[in-house]
C-alpha angles and dihedrals in degrees: 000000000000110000115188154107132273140138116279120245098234097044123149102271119279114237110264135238129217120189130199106058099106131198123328125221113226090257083049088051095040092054096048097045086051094050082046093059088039094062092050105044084063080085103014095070112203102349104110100128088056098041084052085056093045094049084036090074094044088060095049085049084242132136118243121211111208109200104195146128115270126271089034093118107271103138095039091062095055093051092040089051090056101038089052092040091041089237126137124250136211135187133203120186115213115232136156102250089040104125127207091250092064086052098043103023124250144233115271125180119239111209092192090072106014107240136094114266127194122247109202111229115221092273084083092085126095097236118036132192108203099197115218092337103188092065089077119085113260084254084068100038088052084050083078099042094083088042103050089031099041096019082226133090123211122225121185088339092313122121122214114182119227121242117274125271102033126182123176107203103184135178150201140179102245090206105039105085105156117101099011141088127232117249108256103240086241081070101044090046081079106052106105092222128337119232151156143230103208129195115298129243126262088259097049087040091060091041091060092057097046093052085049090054094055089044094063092198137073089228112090106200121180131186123234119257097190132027134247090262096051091071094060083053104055085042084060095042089056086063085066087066106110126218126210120222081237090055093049095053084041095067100032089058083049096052088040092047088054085060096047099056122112099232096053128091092189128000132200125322135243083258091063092066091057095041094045088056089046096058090038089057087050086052107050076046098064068046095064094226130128090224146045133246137191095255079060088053089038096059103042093040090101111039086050095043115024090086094041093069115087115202138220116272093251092042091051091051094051087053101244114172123239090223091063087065083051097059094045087056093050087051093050104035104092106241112232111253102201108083127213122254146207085273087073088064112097110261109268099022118141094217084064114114147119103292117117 
């Protein structure tokens, strides 16, 4: 008897990928990721500063944690993000009793050839939502570190790699404690930025309704306005970004001041400064510019480092948030004065110009 491991016939689709779209200039990026967020924002009323950070880690080839209350439009972001990008999407819903297996895949046995076949689990999409995450036993959430840090997961000492791109947008309620276990930081280290949706206002409330109403229908569909290879492109249009010797020390005083503060028992890793430049160059990106500048740094400071702080005991208990020490670090981080210009743009690239 054969005893080996192979990919099952009947497994959740693989991402596809689509060749032939070429490289993309930053005005070529900047236009696909708007009509991105436009697309989206026809069922996500009023959120587009929260949807830019959320495509913003796309670009960057980052996960993104939403801490927010149910029925806020979680899910429907993730599945609006694949359907307009003409990725696939997988969901996985945390329980307790939810085992890595049912994250990764597992070995079954298949008794018409003898030999053990692997069934892909739901990580193998290129967008996951990883439902209230922090319901499911430390055993399950480790189950996704391999998968969002390597992009591969490892079965009986066999590695499968994940499709490309692969994004992990994963939630959980921030007031709701019974019954769930709180992510390890080794976990939340690799979360690209942490955000939130919030509730909407009375206007865009109402606006939700009305667009219901002319639906017709609970199901939302939308078409994709760019193709799966389009995504990979962009990721590789961000590394055009570039980033000033001012910048640099910029974000590195801000991730060092987070360790410094007084209220803080450990501040950001190495790993926050990188992450802090990568969503600054998405960002300069949905701004259509070839370089980065300290508003950039400014804006997505909280969001990349925020969950990355991890506060003194006392502190913790009084309910301080960690976005007030990152504050702090912005008002006391000297900002560079020197701005960049149209030199930072790589040579030949049509968003270079003469703004500062």
């Amino acid at each position: 008897m054969q005893n080996r491991v192979q990919d099952a016939v009947h497994d959740p689709p693989r991402g596809r990928t689509v060749s032939g779209t070429g490289d993309l200039s930053i005005e070529g990026a900047a236009a696909a990721t708007e009509r991105i967020l436009d697309a989206l924002e026809t069922v996500v009323v009023g959120k587009r500063p929260e949807l830019e950070l959320i495509v913003s880690g796309l670009l960057a080839s980052g996960h993104v944690l939403l801490e927010d209350l149910p029925g806020l439009g979680k899910t429907l972001i993730a599945r609006s993000i694949a359907q307009v990008t003409g990725l696939t999407v997988g969901r996985i819903q945390f329980t307790p009793d939810l085992m890595p297996a049912d994250v990764t895949g597992s070995l079954l046995y298949d008794q018409r050839h003898s030999e053990f076949v692997f069934r892909r689990g739901p990580v193998f999409h290129n967008v996951v939502l990883a439902d209230e995450i922090n319901r499911s036993p430390p055993k399950t959430q480790a189950a996704l570190l391999e998968a969002m840090q390597e992009r591969q997961v490892t079965v009986d000492g066999v590695s499968h790699r994940l499709p490309q791109p692969f994004l992990v947008l994963a939630t959980q309620n921030p007031i709701e404690f019974e019954g769930t276990y709180p992510l390890p930081e080794a976990q939340i280290d690799r979360f690209l930025l942490r955000t939130s949706i919030g509730y909407p206002t009375a206007a865009e409330e109402a606006e939700i309704i009305r667009r219901r109403l002319e639906r017709r229908t609970d199901v939302v569909e939308l078409a994709p306005v760019v193709d799966a290879g389009t995504v990979p492109a962009l990721q590789r249009a961000m590394e055009n970004v570039t980033v000033s010797e001012s910048v640099i020390d910029y974000c590195v005083g801000l991730v060092r001041a987070t360790r410094a503060n007084s209220k803080v028992h450990a501040g950001s890793s190495p790993r926050g400064v990188e992450a802090l430049v990568k969503v600054a160059r998405a960002r300069a990106v949905l701004d259509r510019r070839g370089y980065v500048t300290p508003d950039d740094v400014k804006a997505v400071a909280v969001p990349t480092l925020a969950h990355r702080v991890v506060l003194r005991p006392e502190l913790w208990v009084r309910g301080v948030d960690p976005s007030s020490v990152v504050h702090e670090c912005l008002d006391t981080v000297p900002t560079p004065t020197t701005l960049p210009s149209a030199t930072f743009s790589p040579p030949g690239d049509p968003a270079a110009d003469d703004r500062t």
